[in-house]
N, C-alpha and C positions, 0 to 999 in steps of 0.2 A: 660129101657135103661139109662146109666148113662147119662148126660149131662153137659156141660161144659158151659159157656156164656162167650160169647166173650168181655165184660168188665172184665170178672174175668183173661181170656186169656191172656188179654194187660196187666193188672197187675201183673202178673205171668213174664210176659217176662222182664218189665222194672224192677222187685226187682231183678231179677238173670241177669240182664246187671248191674245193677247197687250194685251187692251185698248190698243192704240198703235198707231197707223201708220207712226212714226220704229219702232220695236221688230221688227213684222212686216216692214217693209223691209230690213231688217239682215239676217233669217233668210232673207227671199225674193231680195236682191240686186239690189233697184229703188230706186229712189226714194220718198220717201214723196209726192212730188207724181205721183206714176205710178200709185201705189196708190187714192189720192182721187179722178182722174179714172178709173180702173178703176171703183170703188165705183158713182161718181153715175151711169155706164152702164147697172152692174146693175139700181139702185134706177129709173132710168125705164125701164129695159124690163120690169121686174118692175112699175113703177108703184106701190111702195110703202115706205114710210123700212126702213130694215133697220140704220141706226148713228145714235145720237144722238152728235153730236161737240160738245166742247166742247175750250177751247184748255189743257184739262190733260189728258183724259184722254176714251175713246170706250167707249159702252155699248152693248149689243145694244137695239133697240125689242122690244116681244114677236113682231111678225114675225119679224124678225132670230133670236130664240130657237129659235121653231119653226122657221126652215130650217137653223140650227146642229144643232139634232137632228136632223131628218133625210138632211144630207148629211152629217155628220162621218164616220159608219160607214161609208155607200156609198163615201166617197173612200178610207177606210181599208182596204175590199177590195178597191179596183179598182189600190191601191200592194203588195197582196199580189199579187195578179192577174199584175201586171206583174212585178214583183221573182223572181216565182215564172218568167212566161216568160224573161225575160233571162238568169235562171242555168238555165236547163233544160239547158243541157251541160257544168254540173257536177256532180257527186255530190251526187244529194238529202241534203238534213241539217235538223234541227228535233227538237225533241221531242214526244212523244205523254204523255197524262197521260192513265189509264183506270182509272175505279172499276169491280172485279168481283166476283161471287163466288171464294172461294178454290180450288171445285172450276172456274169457268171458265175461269182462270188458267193452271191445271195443263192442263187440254186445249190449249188455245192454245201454249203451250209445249213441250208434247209435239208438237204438229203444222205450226204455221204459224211462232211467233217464230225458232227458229232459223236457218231457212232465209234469213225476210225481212230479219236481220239478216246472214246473209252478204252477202246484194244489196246491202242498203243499209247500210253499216259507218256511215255519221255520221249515223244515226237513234238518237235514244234514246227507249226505253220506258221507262215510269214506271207498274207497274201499285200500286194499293191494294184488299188484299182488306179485302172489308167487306159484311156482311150485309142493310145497311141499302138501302134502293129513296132515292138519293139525288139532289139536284136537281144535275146534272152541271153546268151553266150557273153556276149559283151558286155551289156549290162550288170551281170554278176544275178543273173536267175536261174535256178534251178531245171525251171518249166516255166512253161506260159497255156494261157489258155485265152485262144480266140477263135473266130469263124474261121469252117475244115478249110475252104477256099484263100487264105490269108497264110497258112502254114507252109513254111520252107521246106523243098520237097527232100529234103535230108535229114529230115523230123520224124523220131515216132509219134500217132498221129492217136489219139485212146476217143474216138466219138463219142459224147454222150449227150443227151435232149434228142428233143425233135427236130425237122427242120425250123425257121426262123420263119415266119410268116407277116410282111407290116402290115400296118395300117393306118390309114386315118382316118381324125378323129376329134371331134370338137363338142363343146357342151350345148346341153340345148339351149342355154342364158344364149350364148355365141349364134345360132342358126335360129334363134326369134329374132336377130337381126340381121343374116344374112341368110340368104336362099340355099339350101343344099347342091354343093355341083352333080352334075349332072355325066357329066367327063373331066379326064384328067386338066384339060386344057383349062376349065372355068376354074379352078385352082387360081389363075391367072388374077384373077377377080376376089381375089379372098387374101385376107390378113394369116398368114401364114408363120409359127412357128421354125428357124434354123435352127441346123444341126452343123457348128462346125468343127473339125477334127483337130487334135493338137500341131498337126500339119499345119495348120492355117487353110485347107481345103474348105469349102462347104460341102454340106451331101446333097447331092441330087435325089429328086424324089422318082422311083424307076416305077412302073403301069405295068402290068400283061394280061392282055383277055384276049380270049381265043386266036392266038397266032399274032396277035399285035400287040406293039410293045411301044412304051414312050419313055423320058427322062425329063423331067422338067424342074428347070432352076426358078422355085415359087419365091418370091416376095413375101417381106411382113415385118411386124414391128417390135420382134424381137430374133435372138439371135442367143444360143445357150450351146455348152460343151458337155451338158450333161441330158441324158434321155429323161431322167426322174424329173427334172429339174421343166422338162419342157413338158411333160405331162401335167404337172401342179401349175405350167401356165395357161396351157388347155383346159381345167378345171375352172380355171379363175374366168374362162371366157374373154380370154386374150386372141386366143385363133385357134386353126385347125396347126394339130400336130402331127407328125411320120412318126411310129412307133413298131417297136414288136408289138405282136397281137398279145403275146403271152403277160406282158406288162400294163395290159388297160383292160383287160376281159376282167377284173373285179369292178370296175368302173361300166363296165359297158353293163355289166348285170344290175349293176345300181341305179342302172340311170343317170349316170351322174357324167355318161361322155353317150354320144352316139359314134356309131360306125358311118363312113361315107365311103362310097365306091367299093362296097367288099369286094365285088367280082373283079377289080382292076388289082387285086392288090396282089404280087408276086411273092415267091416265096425261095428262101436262099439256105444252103446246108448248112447243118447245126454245127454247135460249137466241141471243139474238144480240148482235153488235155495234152501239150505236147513238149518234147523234149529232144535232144540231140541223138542219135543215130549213133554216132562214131564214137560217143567216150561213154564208159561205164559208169550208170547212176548209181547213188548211193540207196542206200538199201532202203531208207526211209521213203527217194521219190518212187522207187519200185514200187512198194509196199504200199502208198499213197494211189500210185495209178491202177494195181490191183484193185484196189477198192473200189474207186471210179469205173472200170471196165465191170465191174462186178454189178452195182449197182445199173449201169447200161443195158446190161445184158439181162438184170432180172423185168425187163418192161416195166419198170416201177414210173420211167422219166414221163413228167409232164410234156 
């Protein structure tokens, strides 16, 4: 089996960042004749050119290229790895960056950040509410948290709530002037609150009772990108809203919305926290998604 030693690895990385061997020496605190006969090691036990040198200046061969890609990263987790063991007896610290929904946000904070932040005081959150199903990788997030069904299946996936249950939902001011539907379809016939997505999508309004199932694109005379936002038009008796059940059960207990069609209203998996699969998180979103799996698992969740 060929083998490679990970001082020959770091010297491999810092001459092809630093196209030089005088340059990488400097950083690494050898020689640059330490470094060369380093090198001509790797390249015959590897048995292939991996630097073209010349007496100004040193280029990767395309070999060379290919194992710069693929060790750069591994060397770059196994210096978190480490860095992460050496301080483990001191107070975790780092930041988390996490794209959510706004209603996600609110639960977490009701439940889990307070606490995780007494434990860990040099932890910072960074949450961004945002409607959009976004590439957290690209974006520059940490995590993301949204509905399990919406998560890329190369994601660790941390469940926590219940399932998602809608409903709709209109004041009584609103149904002393219009008749409560009766089926999904008289929806047709009512001033209806939208939900549209930073897509530019609208959201359909989806039905299920017993074995049957609808989707219906309602009409009405407003149009909102925020869930809170179309609930306080529902209140004002503007129309009937599509909500989670979870975000109007205070209002429904007040009186201050009725329910329409409970038995039609379908119910979709809950939401979680999630993250990348293939590279090593840093100890803070561990530590973060411990919590949250913690708090899951104690039945506490609404």
């Amino acid at each position: 089996m060929i083998r490679a030693d990970l001082p020959e690895l770091t010297a491999f990385i810092a001459i092809a960042e630093h196209q030089s061997f005088s340059g990488a020496a400097r950083v690494l605190g050898v020689s640059p004749s330490a470094l060369s006969h380093s090198m001509r090691n790797l390249e015959a036990r590897l048995e292939m050119r991996l630097l073209n040198r010349t007496t100004r200046s040193v280029a990767l061969t395309e070999a060379g290229e290919q194992l710069l890609q693929g060790v750069r990263p591994l060397l770059r987790d196994l210096t978190n790895v480490v860095n992460e063991v050496t301080s483990a007896r001191n107070t975790p610290s780092g930041s988390i960056r996490i794209s959510a929904s706004e209603s996600s946000i609110r639960l977490l904070i009701r439940h889990v950040v307070p606490g995780f932040l007494q434990t860990y005081p040099q932890i910072h959150i960074e949450f961004v509410a945002d409607s959009r199903l976004v590439d957290i990788v690209g974006d520059g997030f940490d995590a993301g948290i949204r509905v399990f069904d919406d998560v890329p299946k190369d994601m660790i996936a941390v469940r926590f709530g219940q399932d998602i249950r809608f409903a709709a939902v209109a004041s009584p001011e609103y149904l002393s002037r219009h008749a409560p539907p009766q089926v999904p379809h008289d929806l047709k016939g009512h001033r209806c609150i939208r939900f549209r997505f930073a897509s530019g999508a609208l959201f359909r309004w989806d039905f299920e009772y017993l074995g049957q199932s609808t989707s219906i694109d309602v009409e009405g005379p407003m149009t909102m990108d925020n869930i809170n936002m179309m609930i306080e038009a529902a209140l004002g008796g503007i129309g009937v809203a599509w909500a989670p059940l979870t975000q109007v059960e205070e209002h429904l207990r007040g009186g201050r919305l009725v329910r329409l069609l409970p038995e039609w209203s379908p119910t979709y998996p809950g939401v979680c926290l999630y993250y990348p699969a293939n590279r090593h998180p840093p100890m803070a979103l561990r530590l973060f998604a411990d919590a949250v799996r913690e708090w899951a698992h104690s039945g506490e969740t609404p």
